[in-house]
Residue frames as a rotation matrix with the C-alpha (Angstrom) as fourth column:
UNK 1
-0.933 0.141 -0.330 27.26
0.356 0.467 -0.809 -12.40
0.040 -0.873 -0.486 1.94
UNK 2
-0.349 0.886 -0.305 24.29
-0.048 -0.342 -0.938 -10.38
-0.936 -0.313 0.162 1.40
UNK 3
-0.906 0.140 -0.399 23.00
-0.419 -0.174 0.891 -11.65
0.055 0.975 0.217 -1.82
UNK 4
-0.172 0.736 0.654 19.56
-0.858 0.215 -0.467 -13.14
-0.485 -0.642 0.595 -2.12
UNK 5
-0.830 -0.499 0.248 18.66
-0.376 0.830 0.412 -16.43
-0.411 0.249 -0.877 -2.17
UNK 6
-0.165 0.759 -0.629 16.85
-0.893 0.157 0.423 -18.85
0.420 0.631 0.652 -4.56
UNK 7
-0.470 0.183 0.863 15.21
-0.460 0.784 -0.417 -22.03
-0.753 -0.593 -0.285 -2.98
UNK 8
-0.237 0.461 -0.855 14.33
-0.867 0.296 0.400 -25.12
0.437 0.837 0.330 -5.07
UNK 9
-0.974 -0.169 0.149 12.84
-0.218 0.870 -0.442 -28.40
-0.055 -0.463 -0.885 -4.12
UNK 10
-0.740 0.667 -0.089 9.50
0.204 0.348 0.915 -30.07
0.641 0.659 -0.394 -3.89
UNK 11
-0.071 0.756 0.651 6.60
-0.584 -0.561 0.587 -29.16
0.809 -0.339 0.481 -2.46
UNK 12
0.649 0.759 0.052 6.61
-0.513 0.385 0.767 -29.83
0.562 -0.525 0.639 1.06
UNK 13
0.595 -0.530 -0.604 10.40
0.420 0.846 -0.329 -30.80
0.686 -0.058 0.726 1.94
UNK 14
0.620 -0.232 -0.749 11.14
0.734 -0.165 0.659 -27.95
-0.277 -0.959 0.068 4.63
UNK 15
-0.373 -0.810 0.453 13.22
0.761 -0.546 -0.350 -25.20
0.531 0.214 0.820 2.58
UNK 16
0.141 -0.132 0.981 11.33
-0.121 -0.986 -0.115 -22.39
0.983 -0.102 -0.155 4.01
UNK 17
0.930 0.124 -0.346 11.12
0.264 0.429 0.864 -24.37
0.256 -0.895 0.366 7.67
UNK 18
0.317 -0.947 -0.048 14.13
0.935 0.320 -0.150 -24.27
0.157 0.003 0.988 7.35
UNK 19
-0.306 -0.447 0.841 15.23
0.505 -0.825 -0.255 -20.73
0.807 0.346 0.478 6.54
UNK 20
0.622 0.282 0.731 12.70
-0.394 -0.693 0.603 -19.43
0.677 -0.663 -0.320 9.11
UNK 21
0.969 -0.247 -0.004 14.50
0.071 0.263 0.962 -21.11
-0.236 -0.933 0.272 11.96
UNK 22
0.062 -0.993 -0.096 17.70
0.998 0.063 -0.001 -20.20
0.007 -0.096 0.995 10.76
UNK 23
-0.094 0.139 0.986 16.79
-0.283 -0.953 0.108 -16.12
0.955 -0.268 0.129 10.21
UNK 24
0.436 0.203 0.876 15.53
-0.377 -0.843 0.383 -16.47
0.817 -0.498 -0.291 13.61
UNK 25
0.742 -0.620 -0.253 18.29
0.667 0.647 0.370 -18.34
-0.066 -0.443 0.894 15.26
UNK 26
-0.228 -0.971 -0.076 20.53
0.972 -0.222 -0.081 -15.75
0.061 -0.093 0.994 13.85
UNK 27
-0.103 0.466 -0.879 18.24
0.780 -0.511 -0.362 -12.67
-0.618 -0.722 -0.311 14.37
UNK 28
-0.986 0.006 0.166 17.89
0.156 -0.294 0.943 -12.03
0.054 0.956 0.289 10.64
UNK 29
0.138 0.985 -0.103 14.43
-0.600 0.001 -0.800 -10.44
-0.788 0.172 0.591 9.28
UNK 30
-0.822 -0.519 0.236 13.55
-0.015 0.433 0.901 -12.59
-0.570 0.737 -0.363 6.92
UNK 31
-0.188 0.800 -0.569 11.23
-0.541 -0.568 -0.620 -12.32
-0.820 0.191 0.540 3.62
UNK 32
-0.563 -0.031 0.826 9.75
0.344 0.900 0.268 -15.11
-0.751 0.435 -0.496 1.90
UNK 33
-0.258 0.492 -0.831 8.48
-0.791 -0.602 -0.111 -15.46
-0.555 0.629 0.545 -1.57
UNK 34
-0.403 0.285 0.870 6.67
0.421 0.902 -0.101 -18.34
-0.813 0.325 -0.483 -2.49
UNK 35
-0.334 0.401 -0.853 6.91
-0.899 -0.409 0.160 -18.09
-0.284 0.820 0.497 -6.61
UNK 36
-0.115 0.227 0.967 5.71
0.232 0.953 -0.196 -20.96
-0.966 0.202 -0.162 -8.77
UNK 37
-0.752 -0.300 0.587 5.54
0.540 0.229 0.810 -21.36
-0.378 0.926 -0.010 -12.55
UNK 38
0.206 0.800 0.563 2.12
0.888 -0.395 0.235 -18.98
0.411 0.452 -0.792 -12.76
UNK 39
0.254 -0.308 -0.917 4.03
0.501 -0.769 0.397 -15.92
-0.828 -0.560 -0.041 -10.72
UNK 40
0.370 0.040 0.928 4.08
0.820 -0.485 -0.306 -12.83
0.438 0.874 -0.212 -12.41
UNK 41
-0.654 -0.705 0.274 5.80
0.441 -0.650 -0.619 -9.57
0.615 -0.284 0.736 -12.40
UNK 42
0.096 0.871 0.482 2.76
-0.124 -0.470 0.874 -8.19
0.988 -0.144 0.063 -10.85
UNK 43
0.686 0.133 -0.716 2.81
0.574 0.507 0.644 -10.78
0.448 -0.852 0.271 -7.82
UNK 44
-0.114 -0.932 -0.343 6.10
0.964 -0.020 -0.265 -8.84
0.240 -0.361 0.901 -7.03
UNK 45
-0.810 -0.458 -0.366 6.10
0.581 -0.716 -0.388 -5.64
-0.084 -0.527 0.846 -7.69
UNK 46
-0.359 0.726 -0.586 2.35
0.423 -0.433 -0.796 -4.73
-0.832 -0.534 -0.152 -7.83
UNK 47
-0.715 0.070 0.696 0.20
0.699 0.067 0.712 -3.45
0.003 0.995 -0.097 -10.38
UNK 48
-0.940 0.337 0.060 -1.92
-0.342 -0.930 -0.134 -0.62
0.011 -0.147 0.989 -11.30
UNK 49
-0.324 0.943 0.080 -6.00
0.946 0.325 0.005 -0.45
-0.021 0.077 -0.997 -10.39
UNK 50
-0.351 0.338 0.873 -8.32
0.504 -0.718 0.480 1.85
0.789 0.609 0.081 -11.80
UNK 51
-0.660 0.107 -0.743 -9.30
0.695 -0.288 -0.659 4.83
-0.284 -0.952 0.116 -9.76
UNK 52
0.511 0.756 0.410 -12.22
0.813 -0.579 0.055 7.42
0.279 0.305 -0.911 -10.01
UNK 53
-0.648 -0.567 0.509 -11.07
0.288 -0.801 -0.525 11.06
0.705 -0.193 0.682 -9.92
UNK 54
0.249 0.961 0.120 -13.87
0.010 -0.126 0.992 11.56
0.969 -0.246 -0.041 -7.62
UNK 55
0.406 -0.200 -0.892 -12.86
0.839 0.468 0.277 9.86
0.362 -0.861 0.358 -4.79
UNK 56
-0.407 -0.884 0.230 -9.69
0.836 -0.462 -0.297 12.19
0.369 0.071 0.927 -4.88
UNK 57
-0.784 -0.335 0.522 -11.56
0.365 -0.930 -0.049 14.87
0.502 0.152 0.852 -5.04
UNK 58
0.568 0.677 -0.468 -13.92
0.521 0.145 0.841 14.41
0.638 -0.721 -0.271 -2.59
UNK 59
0.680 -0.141 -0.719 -11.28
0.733 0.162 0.661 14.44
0.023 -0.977 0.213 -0.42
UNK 60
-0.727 -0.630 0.272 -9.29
0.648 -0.761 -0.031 17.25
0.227 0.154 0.962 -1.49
UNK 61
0.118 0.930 0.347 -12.97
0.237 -0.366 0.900 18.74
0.964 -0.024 -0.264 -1.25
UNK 62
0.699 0.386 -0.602 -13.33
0.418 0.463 0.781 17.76
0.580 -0.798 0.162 2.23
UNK 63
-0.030 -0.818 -0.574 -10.01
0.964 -0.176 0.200 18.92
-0.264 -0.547 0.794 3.48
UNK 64
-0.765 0.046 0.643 -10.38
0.048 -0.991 0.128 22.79
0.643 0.129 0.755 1.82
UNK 65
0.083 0.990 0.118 -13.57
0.085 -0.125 0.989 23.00
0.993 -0.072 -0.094 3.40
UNK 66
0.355 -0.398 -0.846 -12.14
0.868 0.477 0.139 21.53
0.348 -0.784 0.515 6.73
UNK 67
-0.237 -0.896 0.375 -9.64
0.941 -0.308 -0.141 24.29
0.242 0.320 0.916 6.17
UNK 68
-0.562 0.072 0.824 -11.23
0.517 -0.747 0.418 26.68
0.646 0.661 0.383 5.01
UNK 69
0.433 0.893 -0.126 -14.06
0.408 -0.070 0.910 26.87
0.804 -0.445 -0.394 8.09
UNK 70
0.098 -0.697 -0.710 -10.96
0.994 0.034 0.104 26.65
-0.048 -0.716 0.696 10.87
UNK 71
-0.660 -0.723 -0.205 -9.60
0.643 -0.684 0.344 30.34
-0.389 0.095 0.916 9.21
UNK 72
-0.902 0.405 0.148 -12.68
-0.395 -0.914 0.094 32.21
0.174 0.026 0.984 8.28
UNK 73
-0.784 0.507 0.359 -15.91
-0.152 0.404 -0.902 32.34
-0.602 -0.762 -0.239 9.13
UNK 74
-0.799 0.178 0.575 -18.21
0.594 0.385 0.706 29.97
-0.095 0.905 -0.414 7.73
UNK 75
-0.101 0.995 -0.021 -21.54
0.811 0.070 -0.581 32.12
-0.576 -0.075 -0.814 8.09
UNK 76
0.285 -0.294 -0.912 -20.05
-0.255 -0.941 0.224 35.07
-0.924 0.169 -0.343 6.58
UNK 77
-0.586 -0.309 -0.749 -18.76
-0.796 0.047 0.603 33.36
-0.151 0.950 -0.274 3.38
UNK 78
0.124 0.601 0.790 -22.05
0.307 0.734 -0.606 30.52
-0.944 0.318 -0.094 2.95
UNK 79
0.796 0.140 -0.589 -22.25
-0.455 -0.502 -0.735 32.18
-0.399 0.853 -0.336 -0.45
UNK 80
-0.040 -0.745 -0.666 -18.68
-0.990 0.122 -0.076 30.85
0.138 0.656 -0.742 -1.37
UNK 81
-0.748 -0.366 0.554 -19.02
-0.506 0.855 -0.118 27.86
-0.430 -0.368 -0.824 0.25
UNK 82
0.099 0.728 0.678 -22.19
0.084 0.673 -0.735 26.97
-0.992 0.130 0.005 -1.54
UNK 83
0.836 -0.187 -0.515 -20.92
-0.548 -0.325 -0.771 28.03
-0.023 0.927 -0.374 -4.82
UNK 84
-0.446 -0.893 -0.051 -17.85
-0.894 0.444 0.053 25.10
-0.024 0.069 -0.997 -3.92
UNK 85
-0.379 0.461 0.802 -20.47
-0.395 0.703 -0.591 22.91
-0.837 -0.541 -0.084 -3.12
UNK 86
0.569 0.809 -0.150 -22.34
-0.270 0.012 -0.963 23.15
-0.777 0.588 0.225 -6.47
């Protein structure tokens, strides 16, 4: 009863019409996937995208600092903090 399901038919004849108004007739979530003969594994389950280590570490940056200001004091340690900076 819970298995998922595969819809075929031509473009334009009401399978997903369908489905939606039966999910929400019976108060099912429902989750549609419209595949087609150029769908890849990607389209599903996502795919990697390049990333600068930078970014990251801005923000790891950003958050010590953050941190770091809250729990000591920053005028006393400028020296360290500009030696993170550099």
């Amino acid at each position: 009863q819970n298995e998922p399901t595969l819809l075929v038919g031509e473009t334009g004849c009401g399978k997903t019409t369908v489905i939606q108004r039966l999910a929400s007739l019976s108060g099912h979530e429902l989750v549609v996937q419209n595949l087609s003969l150029q769908t890849d594994s990607t389209d599903l389950l996502g795919g990697y995208r390049p990333l600068e280590i930078r970014h990251i570490a801005r923000r790891v940056y950003t958050d010590f600092v953050e941190l770091f200001v809250t729990s000591f004091s920053k005028s006393q340690n400028a020296q360290f903090l500009d030696y993170v900076t550099a």
